[in-house]
C-alpha positions in Angstrom: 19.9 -20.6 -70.0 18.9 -21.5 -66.3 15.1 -20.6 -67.6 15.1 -23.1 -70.7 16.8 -25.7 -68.6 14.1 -25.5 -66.0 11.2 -25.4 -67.9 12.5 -28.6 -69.9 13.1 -30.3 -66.4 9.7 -28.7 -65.6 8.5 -30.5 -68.3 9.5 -34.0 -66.9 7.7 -33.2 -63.6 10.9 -32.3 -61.7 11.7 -29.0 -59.8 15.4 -27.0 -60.1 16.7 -25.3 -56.9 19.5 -23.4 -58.3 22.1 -21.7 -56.1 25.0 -19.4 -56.4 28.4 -20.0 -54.6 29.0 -17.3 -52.0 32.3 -15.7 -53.6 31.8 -17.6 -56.9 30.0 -16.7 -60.7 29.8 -21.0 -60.8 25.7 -21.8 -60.1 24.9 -25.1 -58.4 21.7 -26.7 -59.3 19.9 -29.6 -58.0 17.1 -31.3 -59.8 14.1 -33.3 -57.7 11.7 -34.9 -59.4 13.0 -37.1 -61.8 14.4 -40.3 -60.2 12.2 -42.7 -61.9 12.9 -41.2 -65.5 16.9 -41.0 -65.1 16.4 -44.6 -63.6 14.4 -45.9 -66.5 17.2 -44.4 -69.2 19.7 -46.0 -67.2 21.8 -42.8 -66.2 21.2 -43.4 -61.9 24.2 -44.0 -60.4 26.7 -42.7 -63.3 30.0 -40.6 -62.9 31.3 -38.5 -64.6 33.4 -41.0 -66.4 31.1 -43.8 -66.8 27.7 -42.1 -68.3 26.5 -42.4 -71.8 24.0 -41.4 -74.2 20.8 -43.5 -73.6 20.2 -45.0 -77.2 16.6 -43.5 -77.5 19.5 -40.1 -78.3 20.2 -41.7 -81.7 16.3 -41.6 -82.7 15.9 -38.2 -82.2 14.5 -35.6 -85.1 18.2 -33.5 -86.1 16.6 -30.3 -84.4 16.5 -32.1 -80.9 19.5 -33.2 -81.6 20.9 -29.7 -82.3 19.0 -28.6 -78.8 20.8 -31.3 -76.6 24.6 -30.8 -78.3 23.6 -27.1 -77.4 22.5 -28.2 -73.9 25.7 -30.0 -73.9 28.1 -27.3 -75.3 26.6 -24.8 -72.9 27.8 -26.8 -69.8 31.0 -28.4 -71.3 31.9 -26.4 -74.4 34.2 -23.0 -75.1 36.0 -21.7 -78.4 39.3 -21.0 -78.7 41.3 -19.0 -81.4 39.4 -20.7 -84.5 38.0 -23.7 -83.1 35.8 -25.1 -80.9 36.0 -27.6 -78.1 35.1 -29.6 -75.3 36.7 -31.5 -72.3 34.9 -34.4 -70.7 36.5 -37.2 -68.7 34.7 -40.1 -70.4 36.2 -40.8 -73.6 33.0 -43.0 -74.6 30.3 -40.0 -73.8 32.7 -38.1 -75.9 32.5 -41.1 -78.8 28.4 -40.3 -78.1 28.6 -37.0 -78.9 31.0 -37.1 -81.8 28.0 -39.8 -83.3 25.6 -37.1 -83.1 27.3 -34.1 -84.5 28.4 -36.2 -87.2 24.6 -36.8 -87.9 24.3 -32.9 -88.2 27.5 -32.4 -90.9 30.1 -31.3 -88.2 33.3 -33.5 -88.4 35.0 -33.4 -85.0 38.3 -34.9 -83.7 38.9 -36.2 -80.4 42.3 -35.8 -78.9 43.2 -36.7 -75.4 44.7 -33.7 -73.3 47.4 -33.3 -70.6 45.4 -30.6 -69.1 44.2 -31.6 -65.3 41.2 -29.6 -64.2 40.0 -29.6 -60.8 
């Protein structure tokens, strides 16, 4: 996965430096490079709770839309028993997503959780 995601930032003319947490699986990267392009979608400066889909997203061909919920799923997603599911803290980004797997035939639900994660 780290290889697909680095040749796509690659791609954009930025660099990955990715990491691994001394006593930790989790991998830390940091991406250079790409200021001006995450500026110019209007993403600089988000949180975790107040990013969204930039709107070029809703243009995009149904197989790049399949590769970014995949991008996404891989960094927010899990299954569990028979379904799947994700956890974000931004219930819009969430509203973003559910847009775009509708566009694909999947019918999601979005329920707010109790669960705290750290």
């Amino acid at each position: 996965m780290l290889d697909v995601f680095s040749a796509a930032v690659s791609a954009l003319g930025g660099k990955v430096k990715a990491t691994t947490r001394v006593g930790n699986k989790a991998l830390q990267c940091s991406v250079a490079g790409i200021t001006d392009l995450v500026r110019s979608f209007g993403l600089y400066g988000h949180s975790s709770k107040t990013k969204r889909l930039p709107a070029e997203i809703y243009g995009l061909a149904l197989d790049q839309v399949g590769r970014l919920l995949g991008l996404l799923w891989a960094g927010d997603g899990w299954f569990e028993r028979n379904k799947a599911a994700m956890t974000l803290a931004n219930r819009l980004l969430l509203e973003d997503i559910r847009h775009l797997l509708l566009r694909i035939g999947v019918h999601p639900r979005i329920r707010r959780s109790s669960k705290r994660f750290h």
